[in-house]
Phi, psi and omega in degrees: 000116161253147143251107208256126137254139201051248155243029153296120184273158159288164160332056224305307169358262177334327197265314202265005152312288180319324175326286198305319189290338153295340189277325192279000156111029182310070198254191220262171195215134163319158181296097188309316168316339182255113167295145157075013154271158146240202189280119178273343149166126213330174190193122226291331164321297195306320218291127193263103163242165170302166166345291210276318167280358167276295175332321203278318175325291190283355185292308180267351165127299181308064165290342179211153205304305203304350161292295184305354155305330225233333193226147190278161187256005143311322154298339151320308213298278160359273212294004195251333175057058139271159152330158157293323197278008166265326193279311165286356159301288202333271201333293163315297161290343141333303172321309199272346168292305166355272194304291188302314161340302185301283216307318143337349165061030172257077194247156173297138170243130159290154156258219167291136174289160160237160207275138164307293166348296159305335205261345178293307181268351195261009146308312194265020176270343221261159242217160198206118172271138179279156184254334160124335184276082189304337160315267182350283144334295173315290185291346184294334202084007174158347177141212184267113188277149185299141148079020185191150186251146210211103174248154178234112218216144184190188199263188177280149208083347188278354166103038161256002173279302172001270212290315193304298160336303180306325171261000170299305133303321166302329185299323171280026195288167187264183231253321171289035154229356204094341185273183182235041175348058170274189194209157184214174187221118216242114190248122193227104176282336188292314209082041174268338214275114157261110168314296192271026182253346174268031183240335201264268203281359158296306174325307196285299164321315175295333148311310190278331186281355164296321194290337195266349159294295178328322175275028179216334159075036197275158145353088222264332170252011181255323182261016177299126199288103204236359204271140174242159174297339172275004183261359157285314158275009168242030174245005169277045192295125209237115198260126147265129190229111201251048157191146179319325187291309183296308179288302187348296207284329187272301177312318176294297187290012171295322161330312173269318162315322189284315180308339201241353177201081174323327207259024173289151187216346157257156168222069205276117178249093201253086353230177199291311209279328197309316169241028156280337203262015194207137177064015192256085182275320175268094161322313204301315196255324146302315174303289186310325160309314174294317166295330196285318177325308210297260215320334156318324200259326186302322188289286185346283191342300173300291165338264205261029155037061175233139189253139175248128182237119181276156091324108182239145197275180155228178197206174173240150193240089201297083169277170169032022182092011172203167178239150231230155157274164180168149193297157185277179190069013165102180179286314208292355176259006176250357162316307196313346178222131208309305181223150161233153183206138191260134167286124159195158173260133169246073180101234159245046160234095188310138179210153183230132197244126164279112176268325187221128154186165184256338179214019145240180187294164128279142187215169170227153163191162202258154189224186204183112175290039187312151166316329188262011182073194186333163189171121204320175181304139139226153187320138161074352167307155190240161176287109185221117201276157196262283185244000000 
């Protein structure tokens, strides 16, 4: 697994600590600075058992006590493939972690409610990355929202690495153009992430906000455009993760990573799907990795006031006597996320459908992969590989 900015690797020492302390269950913990919250929840890391069985815990799904709660340990035993008298170890001490926690006044607390009101306005606060494609914008409400997970899912080819690349630059545009001169961090289970295609659209992007200065004629020393195409890309940070272990392990450490580079404002996952879809004999033991991730990237959303855009495969689906595309990972995985939006071809023309949101229509509107990357529809367009 690297993590690159620009063409730096990090410091593997150093990477492949975090590593290990995320696989091991390094999961995220409140801000110590905001008084009177505490931890909501307690975490299978800490428990002092051996290595191999906190692996196996997380490994298996059980990321927080209040999972070993909920199940007997004979069923430990089974779904873990341990002994029993290991599995009523796990439990006793989990009890006795519990237990002290409590005696310790740290028991998890709710926090203060907030007003429909506060939440209202602080929705109509919150910042929106544009895809460059004003349709496309329009039914989003303004573009991809701050504070909400956006999963994007379409058959291959239909333009969803594109489109990721893309907000992966718009995120940095500066705050005097309308962007939110943010940094984004692009996690590619795939290998799809093209360097020089995100070197094409930085390029591009920096025209149009030249052209849109020149048309507002704005103050040349109050607004000056000082950004070149390579600071667009090292303001990209880039994880390749070539396993279910490996993506786990980068999401539990995006918290602290995120902590330490405030101004990340995306969190792009190309694709969400790749390597749940492959050795996954136990569902059981998927769903649960998977939900536990999704609630990860949610909190992340809130937390650190960022959009996370998933990227998803499609799979086929037998309904009504015939079989249908539909995004993979099931119905219980479409739960997982704020809005959805589905990519399709319509004749040799693309389009994007709001399948899901809470707070736009479903709408459709047509979009274009263009040398400049995403770009409203023109007429006529052909089916074209880009790179």
């Amino acid at each position: 697994m690297i993590c690159t900015r620009k063409n730096t690797t990090c410091n593997s020492t150093i990477w492949e600590k975090d590593k290990k302390e995320a696989v091991l269950g390094e999961f995220e913990r409140e801000n110590p600075e905001k008084a009177g919250q505490r931890r909501l929840v307690m975490e299978v890391s800490s428990l002092p058992i051996s290595a191999s069985l906190r692996a196996k815990l997380i490994s298996g799904g059980y990321t927080c006590l209040s999972s070993l709660f909920s199940v007997s340990s004979s069923h430990i035993a089974q779904d873990l493939k341990i002994s029993e008298n290991e599995a009523q170890e796990i439990l006793r001490v989990a009890s006795q972690r519990r237990a002290s926690e409590r005696s310790n006044g740290t028991t998890s607390m709710v926090n203060g409610a907030q007003s429909a009101w506060e939440m209202l306005n602080e929705e109509q606060s919150l910042g929106r990355i544009i895809t460059s494609c004003s349709e496309l914008d329009d039914i989003l409400g303004g573009g991809i929202s701050c504070k909400e997970v956006t999963e994007i899912g379409g058959v291959p080819g239909i333009g969803k690495t594109q489109l990721g690349i893309q907000l992966a630059v718009n995120v940095q545009i500066p705050m005097d153009y309308g962007g939110l001169q943010g940094k984004a961090v692009y996690i590619d289970t795939e290998g799809s992430f093209m360097v020089e295609r995100a070197l094409q659209i930085a390029e591009a992007c920096l025209e149009d906000m030249r052209g849109y200065h020149g048309f507002l004629k704005r103050d040349l020393q109050g607004c000056q455009i000082n950004m070149q195409p390579k600071d667009f890309l090292e303001n990209i940070f880039y994880f390749r993760v070539c396993s279910y272990t490996e993506q786990i392990a980068v999401v539990n450490y995006l918290e602290k990573f995120i902590s330490e580079h405030k101004d990340v404002k995306v969190v792009i996952i190309d694709s969400i799907t790749f390597h749940f879809r492959q050795d996954f004999d136990d569902m059981a033991l998927r769903t649960r990795l998977l939900g536990g991730m999704a609630l990860k990237l949610m909190k992340l959303a809130k937390k650190f006031t960022l959009a996370v855009v998933l990227l998803n495969q499609v799979t086929t689906k037998y309904t009504e006597g015939q079989y249908q595309l539909t995004l993979a990972l099931g119905d219980s995985w479409s739960h997982a996320c704020t809005n959805r939006v589905i990519l399709y071809w319509n004749g040799n023309e693309r389009y994007a459908y709001i399948d899901k949101s809470p707070s736009v229509r479903s709408a459709t509107a047509p979009y274009s992969v263009t040398g400049r990357g995403i770009r409203s529809s023109v007429s006529n367009c052909k089916r074209v590989k880009m790179m």
